[in-house]
Kinemage of the C-alpha trace (Angstrom):
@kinemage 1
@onewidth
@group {chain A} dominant
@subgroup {mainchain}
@vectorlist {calphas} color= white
{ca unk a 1} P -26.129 0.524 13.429
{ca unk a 2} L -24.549 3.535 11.553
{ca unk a 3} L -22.176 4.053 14.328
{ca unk a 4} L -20.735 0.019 14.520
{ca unk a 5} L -20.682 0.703 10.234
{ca unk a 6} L -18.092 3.801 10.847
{ca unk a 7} L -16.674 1.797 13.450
{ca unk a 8} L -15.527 -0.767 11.335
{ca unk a 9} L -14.944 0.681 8.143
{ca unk a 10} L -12.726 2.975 10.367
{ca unk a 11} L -10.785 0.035 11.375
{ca unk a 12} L -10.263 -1.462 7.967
{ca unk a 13} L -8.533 1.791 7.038
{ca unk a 14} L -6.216 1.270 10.291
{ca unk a 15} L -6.155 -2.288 9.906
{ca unk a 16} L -4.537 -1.254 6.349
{ca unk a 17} L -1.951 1.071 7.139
{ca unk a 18} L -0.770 -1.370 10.392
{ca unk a 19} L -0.479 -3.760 8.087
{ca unk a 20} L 1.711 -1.683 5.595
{ca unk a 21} L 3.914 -1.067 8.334
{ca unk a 22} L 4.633 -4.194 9.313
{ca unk a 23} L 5.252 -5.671 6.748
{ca unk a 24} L 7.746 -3.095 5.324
{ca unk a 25} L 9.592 -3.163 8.331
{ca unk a 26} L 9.814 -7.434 8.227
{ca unk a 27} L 10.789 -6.762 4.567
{ca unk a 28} L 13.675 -4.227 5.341
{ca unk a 29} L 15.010 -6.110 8.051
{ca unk a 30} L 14.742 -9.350 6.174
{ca unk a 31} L 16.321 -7.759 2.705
{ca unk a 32} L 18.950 -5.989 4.767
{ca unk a 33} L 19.424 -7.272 7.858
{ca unk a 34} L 19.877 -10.937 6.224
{ca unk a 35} L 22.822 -10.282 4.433
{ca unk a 36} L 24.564 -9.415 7.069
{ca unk a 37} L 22.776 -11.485 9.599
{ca unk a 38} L 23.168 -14.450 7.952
{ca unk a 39} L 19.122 -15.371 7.829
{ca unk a 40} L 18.027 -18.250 5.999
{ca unk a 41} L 14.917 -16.538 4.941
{ca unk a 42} L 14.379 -14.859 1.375
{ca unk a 43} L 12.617 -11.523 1.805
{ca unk a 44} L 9.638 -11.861 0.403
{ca unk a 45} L 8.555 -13.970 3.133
{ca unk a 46} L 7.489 -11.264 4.716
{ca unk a 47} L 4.652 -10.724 3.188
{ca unk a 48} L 3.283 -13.914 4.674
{ca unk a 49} L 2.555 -11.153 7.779
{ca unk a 50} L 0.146 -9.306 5.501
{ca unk a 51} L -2.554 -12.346 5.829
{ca unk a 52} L -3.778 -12.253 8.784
{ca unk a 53} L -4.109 -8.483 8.524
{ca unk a 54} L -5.817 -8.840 4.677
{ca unk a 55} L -8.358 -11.631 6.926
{ca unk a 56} L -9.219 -8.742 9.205
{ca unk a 57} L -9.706 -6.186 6.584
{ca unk a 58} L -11.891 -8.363 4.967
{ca unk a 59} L -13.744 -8.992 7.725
{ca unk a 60} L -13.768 -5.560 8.964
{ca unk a 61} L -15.382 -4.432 5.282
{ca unk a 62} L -17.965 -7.637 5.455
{ca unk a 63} L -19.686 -6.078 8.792
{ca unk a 64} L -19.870 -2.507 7.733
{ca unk a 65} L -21.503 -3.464 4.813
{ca unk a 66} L -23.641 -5.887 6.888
{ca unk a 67} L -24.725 -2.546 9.834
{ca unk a 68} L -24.537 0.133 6.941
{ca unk a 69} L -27.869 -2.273 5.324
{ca unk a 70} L -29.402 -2.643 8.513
{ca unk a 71} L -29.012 1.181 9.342
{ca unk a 72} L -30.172 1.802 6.188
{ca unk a 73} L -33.775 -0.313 6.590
């Protein structure tokens, strides 16, 4: 049970800095790219892209909690 608690607090930290990424780059290309582009879009929309990720870090964080209790009994 230790091990799957590593596991996924290991993946929240990923799950993090993937979802930093993307969304910087969607911002970028959104607060750039649309002026030239022509894209109907503000940029801040691109932060809608961070919610699935903040679901999975949330998840992620519930279930190491959940095997680092059971490891621990």
């Amino acid at each position: 049970m230790k091990k799957l608690s590593v596991i996924f607090g290991v993946s929240a930290v990923l799950l993090s800095d993937i979802m930093c990424a993307v969304v910087t780059y969607n911002y970028c290309n959104l607060l750039w790219g649309g002026r030239y582009a022509g894209y109907g879009a503000p940029a801040g929309t691109a932060f809608l892209y961070a919610v699935p990720y903040v679901i999975g870090i949330i998840v992620c964080v519930v279930l190491a909690l959940v095997f680092r209790k059971k490891a621990i009994k």
